[in-house]
C-alpha positions as CSV (number, residue, x, y, z in Angstrom):
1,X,-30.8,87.9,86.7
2,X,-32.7,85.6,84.4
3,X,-32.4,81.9,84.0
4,X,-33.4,79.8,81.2
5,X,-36.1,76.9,80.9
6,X,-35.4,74.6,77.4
7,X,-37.4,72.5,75.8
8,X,-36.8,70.3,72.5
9,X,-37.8,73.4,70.3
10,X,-37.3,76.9,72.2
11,X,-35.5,78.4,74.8
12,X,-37.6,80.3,77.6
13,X,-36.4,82.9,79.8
14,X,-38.3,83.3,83.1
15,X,-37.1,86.0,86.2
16,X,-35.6,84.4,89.3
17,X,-37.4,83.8,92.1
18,X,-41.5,82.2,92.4
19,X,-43.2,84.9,93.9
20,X,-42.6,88.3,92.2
21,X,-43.8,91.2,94.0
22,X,-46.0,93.3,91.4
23,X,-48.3,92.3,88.6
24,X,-49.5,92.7,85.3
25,X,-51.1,94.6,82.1
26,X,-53.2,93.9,79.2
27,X,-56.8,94.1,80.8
28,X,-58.9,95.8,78.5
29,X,-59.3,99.6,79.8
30,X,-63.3,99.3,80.2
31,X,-62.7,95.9,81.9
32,X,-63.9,95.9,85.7
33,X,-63.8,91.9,86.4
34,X,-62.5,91.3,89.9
35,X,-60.0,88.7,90.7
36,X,-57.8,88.7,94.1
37,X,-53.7,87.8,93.2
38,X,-54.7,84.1,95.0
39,X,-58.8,83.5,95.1
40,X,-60.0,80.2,96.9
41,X,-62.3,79.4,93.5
42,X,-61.8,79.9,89.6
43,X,-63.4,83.2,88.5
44,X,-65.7,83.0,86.1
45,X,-65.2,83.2,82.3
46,X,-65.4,86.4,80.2
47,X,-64.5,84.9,77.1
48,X,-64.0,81.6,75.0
49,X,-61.6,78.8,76.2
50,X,-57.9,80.2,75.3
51,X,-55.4,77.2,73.7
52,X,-52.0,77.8,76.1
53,X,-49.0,76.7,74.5
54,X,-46.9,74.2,76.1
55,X,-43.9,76.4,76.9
56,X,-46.8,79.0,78.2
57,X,-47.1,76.4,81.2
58,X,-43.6,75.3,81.3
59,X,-43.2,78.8,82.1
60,X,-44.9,79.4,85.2
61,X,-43.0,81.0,88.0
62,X,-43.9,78.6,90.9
63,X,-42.9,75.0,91.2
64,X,-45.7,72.3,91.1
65,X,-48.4,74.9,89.8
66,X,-51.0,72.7,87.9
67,X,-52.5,74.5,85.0
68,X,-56.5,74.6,85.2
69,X,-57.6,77.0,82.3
70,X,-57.1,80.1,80.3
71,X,-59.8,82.1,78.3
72,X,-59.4,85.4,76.5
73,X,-59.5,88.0,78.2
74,X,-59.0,92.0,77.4
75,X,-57.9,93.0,74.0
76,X,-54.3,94.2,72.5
77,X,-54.2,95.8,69.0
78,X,-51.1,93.7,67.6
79,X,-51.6,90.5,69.7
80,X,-54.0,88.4,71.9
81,X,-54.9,88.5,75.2
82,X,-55.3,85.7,77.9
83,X,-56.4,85.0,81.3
84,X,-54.5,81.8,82.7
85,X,-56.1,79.8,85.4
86,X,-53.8,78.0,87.6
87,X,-53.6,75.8,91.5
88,X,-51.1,76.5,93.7
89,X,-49.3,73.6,95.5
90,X,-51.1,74.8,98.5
91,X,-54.3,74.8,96.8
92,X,-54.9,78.4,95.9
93,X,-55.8,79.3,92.3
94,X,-53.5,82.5,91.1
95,X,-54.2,84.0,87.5
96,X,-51.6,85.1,85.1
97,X,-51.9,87.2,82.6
98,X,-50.8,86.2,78.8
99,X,-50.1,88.1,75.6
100,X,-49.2,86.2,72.4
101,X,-48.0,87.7,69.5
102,X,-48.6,85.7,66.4
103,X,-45.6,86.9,64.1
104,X,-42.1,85.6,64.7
105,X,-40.1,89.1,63.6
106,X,-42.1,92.2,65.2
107,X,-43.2,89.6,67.8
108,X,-40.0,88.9,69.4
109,X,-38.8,92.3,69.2
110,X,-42.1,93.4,70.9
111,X,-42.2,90.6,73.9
112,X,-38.1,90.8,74.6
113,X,-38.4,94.2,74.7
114,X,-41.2,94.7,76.7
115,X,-39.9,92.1,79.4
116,X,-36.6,93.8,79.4
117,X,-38.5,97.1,79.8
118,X,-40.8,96.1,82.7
119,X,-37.5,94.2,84.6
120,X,-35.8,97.3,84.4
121,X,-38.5,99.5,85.4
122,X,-39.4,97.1,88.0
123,X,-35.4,97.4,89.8
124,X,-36.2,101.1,90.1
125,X,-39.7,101.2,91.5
126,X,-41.8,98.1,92.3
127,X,-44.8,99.4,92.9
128,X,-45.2,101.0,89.6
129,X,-44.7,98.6,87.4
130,X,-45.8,95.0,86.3
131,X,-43.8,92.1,86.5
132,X,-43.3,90.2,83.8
133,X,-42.5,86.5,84.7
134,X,-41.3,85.4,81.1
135,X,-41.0,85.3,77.3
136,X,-40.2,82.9,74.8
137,X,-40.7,81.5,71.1
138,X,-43.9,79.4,71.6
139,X,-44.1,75.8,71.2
140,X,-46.4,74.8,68.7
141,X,-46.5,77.3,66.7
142,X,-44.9,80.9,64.8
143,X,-44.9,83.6,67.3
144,X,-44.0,84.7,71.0
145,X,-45.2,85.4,74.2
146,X,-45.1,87.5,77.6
147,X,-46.4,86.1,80.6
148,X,-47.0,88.0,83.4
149,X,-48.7,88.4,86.5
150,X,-52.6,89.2,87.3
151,X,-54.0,92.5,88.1
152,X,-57.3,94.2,88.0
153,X,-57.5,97.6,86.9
154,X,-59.6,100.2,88.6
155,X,-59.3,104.1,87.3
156,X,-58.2,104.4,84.1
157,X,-55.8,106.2,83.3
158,X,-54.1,106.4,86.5
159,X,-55.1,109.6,88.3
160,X,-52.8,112.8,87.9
161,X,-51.1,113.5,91.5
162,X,-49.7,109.6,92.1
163,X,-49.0,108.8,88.8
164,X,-46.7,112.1,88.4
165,X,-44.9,111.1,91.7
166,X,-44.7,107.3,90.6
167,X,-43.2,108.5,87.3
168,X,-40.8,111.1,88.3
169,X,-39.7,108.5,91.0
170,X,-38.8,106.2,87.8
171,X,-36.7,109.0,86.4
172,X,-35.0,110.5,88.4
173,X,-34.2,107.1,90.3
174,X,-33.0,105.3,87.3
175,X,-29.3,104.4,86.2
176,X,-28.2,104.0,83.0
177,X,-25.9,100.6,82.9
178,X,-23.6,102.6,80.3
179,X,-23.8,105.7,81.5
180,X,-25.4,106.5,78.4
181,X,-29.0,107.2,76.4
182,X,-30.0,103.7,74.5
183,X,-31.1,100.3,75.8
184,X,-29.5,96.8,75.6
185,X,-32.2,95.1,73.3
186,X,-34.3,96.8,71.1
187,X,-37.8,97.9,72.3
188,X,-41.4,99.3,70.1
189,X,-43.5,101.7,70.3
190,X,-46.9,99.8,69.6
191,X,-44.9,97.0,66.7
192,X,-42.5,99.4,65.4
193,X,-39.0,98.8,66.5
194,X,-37.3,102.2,67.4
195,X,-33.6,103.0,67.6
196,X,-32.0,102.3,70.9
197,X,-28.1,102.6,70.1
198,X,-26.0,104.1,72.9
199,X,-25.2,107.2,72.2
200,X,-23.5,110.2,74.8
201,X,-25.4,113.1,73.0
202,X,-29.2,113.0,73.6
203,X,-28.9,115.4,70.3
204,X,-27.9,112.7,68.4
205,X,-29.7,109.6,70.0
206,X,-33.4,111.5,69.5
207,X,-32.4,112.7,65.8
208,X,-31.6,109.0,65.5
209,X,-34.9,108.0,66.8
210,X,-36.7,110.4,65.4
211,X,-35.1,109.9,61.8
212,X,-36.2,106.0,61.8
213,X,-39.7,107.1,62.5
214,X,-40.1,109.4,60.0
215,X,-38.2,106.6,57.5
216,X,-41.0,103.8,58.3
217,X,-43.1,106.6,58.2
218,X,-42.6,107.4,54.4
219,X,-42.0,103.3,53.6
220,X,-45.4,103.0,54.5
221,X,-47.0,106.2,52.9
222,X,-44.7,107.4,50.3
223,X,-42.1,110.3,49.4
224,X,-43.8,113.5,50.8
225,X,-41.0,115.8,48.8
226,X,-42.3,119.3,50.7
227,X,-41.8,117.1,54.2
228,X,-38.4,116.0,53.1
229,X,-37.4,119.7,52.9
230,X,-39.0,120.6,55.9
231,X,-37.8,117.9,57.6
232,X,-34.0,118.6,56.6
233,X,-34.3,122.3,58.3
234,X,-35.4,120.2,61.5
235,X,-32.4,118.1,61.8
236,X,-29.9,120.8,59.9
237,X,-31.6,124.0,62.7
238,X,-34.3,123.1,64.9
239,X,-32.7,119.7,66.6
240,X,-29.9,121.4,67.6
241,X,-31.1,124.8,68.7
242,X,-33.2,123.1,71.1
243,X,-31.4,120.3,72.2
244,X,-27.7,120.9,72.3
245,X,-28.2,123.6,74.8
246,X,-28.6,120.5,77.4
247,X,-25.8,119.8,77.1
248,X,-23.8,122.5,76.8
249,X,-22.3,126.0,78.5
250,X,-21.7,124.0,81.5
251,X,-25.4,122.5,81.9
252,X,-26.4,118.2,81.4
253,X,-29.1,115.7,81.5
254,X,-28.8,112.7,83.5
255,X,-30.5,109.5,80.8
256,X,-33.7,108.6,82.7
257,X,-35.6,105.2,82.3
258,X,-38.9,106.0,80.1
259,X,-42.1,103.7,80.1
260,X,-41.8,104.9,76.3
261,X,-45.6,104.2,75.7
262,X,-47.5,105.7,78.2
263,X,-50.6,106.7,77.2
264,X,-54.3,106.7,78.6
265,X,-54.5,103.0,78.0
266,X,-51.2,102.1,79.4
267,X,-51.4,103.3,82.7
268,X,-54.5,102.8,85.8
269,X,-54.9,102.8,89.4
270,X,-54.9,99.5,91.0
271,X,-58.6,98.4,91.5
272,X,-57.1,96.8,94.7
273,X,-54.5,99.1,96.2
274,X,-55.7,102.5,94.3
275,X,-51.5,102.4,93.5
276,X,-50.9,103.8,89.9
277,X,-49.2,101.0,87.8
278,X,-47.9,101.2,84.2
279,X,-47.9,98.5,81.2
280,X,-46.7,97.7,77.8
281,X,-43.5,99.5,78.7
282,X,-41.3,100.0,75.0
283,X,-38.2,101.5,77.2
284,X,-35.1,104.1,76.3
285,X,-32.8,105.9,78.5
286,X,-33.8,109.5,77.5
287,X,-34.5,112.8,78.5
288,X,-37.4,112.9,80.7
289,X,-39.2,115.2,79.4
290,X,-39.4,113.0,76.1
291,X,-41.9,110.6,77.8
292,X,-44.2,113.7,78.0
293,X,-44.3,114.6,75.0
294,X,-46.5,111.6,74.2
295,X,-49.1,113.6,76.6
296,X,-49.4,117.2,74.4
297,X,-51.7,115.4,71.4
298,X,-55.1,116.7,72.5
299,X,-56.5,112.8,71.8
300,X,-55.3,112.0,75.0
301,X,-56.6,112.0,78.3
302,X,-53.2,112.8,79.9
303,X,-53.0,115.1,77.7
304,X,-54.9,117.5,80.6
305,X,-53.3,120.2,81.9
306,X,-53.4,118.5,85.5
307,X,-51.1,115.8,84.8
308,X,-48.1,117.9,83.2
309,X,-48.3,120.0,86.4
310,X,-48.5,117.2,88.6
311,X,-44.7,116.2,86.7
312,X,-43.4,119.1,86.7
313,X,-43.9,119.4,91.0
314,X,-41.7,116.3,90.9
315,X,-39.3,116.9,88.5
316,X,-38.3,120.4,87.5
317,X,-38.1,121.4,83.9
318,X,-34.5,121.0,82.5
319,X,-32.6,124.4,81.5
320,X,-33.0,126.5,79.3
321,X,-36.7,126.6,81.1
322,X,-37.7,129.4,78.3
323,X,-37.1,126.4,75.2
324,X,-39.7,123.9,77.3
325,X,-42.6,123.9,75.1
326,X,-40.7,124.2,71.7
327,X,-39.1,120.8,73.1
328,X,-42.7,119.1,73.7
329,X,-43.6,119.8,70.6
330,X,-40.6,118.5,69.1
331,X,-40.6,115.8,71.2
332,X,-44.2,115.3,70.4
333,X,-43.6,114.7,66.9
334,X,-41.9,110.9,67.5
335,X,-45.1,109.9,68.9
336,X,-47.3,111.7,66.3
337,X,-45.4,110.5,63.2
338,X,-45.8,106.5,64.6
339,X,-49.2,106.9,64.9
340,X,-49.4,107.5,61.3
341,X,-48.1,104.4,60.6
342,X,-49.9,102.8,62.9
343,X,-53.3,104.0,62.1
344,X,-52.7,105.0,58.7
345,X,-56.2,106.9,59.0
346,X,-55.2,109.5,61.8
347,X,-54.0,112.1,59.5
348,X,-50.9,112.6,61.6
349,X,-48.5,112.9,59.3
350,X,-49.6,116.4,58.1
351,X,-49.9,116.9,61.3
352,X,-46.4,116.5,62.2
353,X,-45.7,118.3,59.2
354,X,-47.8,121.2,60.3
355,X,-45.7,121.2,63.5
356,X,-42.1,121.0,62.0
357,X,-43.3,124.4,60.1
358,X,-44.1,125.9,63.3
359,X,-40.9,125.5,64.6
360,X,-38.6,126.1,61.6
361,X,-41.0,129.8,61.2
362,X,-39.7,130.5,64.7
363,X,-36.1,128.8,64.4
364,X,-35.2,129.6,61.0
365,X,-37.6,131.5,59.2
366,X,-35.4,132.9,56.0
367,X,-34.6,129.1,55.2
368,X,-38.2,128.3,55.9
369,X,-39.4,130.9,53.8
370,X,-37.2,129.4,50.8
371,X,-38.9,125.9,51.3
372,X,-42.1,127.5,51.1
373,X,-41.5,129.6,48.2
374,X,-40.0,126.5,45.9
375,X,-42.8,124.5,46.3
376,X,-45.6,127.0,45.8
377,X,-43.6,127.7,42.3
378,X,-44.1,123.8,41.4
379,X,-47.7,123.4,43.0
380,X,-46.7,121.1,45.3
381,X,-47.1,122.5,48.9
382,X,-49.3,120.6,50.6
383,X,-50.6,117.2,51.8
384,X,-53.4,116.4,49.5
385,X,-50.6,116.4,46.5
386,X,-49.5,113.0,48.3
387,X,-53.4,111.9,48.5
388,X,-54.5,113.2,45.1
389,X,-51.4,111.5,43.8
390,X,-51.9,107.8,45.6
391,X,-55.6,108.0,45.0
392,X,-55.0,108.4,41.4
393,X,-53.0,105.0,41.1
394,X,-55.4,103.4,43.1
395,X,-58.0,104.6,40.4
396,X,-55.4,103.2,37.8
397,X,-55.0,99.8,39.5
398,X,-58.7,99.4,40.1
399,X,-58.8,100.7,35.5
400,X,-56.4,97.8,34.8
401,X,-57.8,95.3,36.7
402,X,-61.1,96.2,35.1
């Protein structure tokens, strides 16, 4: 249960309780400072002083902490990062770690949902996940924050064999609260907000996901028209062929908690207790095997063979066994088509696209085949008609303002 801190401009919510168990994220992956939960000084600085806002220190978990400092610390793509300083009633100095998000919309929706995600991960296994005390509108100022506790990374990411158990423990321990895949507030993946609806079919609730990717996706880049018809044989064929049979002919699929962002750079072993942890959670109750599908993009680290194995020991592969791979890949895409709107540069869209063709030419080819055959009668079958084509009107913007 949470309970709530006011002040005269915001409401807080902080976790029950003064001395939460597990601790935090947001330590840059290269970062090797060292820093004990409770030291008997104040480490040293890494970075320039760090102004906390007032409901920042309002906020922290133990009564009659005094505040001594904060400076920043580690690095976050959509945010800033903080190490806060504080004294203990009894005189020991415990560090905090702080993320402020500077933007009241996609900040809110990115600090509630990650302490929602790490509260609920944290119920199901302690030891695998950071706590986060609070979150709340800031003070003096547009913009939210997440404080949580301190915690020193050591390997990163977390190596394969203990964070495969940690993570199938999460899974197949978890308990949807409706019985249902969804969450209760809406969660991100990086700052896009991503469907979390209940929904009894996981058929529907990842076409529903997937769909509002791919929307933001082409709000941000433009109509792809060869896509669009591609992407209509994936939700009208491939969707169902490979996920209905989950949940049908007598099988089913429990929903599982997901991290829903784990990556190379969200997960390490504890430089302390060599315990794998996991950070900036965007949760869902989904289909396990969705959370893996973040790991088949060779860019990643966990992306290595020895990780997917190490899973698979603890958690067997959902029937039909033969239709495995075909689902990473689909599942792969919602991960793929983000990226492309959040690093516009990666190329991932036609990379996505590229993937949807693969599974459509096994799937259904004839229709495929049809899709292929209209647009190489009007020219347009490929990618670099969508860059020729927004590269032009750049060219004609940069004319006109000339």
């Amino acid at each position: 249960m949470a309970s709530q801190n006011t002040s005269d401009t915001s409401t807080v919510m902080v976790l029950d309780g003064t001395d939460p168990a597990i601790v935090t994220d947001y330590v840059h992956p290269h970062s090797r400072n060292s820093g004990r939960q409770e030291d008997s000084v104040v480490p040293p600085k890494t970075g320039g002083e760090f102004q906390v806002d007032d409901n920042v220190i309002a906020a922290l978990p133990v009564s009659g902490t005094k505040f001594v400092t904060a400076y920043h610390y580690g690095s976050s793509m959509w945010g800033l990062t903080a190490k806060v300083v504080t004294e203990l009633p009894g005189g020991n100095i415990r560090n905090y770690m702080l993320k402020v998000v500077p933007n009241e919309k996609p900040g809110r929706y990115m600090l509630e949902g990650e302490y929602e995600s790490a509260k609920a991960m944290h119920q199901v296994v302690p030891s695998f996940t950071p706590v986060a005390h609070a979150w709340g509108a800031l003070k003096n100022g547009p913009g939210y924050f997440l404080l949580s506790e301190f915690r020193d990374i050591g390997q990163q990411p977390a190596s394969p064999g203990r964070l495969a158990m940690r993570l199938a423990e999460l899974h197949r321990n978890s308990v949807s609260p409706t019985g249902k895949f969804g969450f209760h507030v809406t969660t991100c993946h990086g700052r896009i907000p991503q469907y979390v609806g209940w929904e009894s079919s996981w058929e529907v609730m990842f076409g529903k996901i997937l769909g509002r990717a791919m929307d933001i996706d082409e709000e941000t880049h433009g109509e792809w028209e060869e896509f669009n018809a591609v992407r209509k044989l994936l939700f009208d064929f491939v969707i169902p062929r490979l996920l209905r049979p989950l949940q049908s002919e007598g099988r089913n699929i429990k929903p599982c908690l997901i991290h829903g962002d784990l990556w190379d750079e969200n997960c390490a072993d504890d430089m302390r207790t060599g315990e794998p942890f996991a950070f900036d959670a965007g949760s869902v109750y989904a289909h396990n095997e969705y959370e893996i599908g973040y790991w088949r993009p060779v860019r990643h680290r966990l992306s290595h063979g020895t990780y997917v194995r190490a899973y698979k020991k603890h958690f067997p592969i959902s029937e039909p066994e033969e239709d495995w791979d075909a689902r990473n890949l689909l599942y792969s895409m919602r991960w793929n088509i983000s990226l492309s709107v959040l690093v516009p540069i990666s190329g991932q869209r036609k990379v996505v696209f590229d993937d949807m063709k693969i599974l459509c030419r096994d799937i259904c080819p004839d229709e495929l085949a049809k899709v292929e055959a209209q647009f190489t009668v009007t020219g347009k079958n490929d990618s670099t008609d969508v860059a020729d084509e927004e590269e032009e009107e750049e060219e004609e913007e940069e004319e006109e303002e000339t």
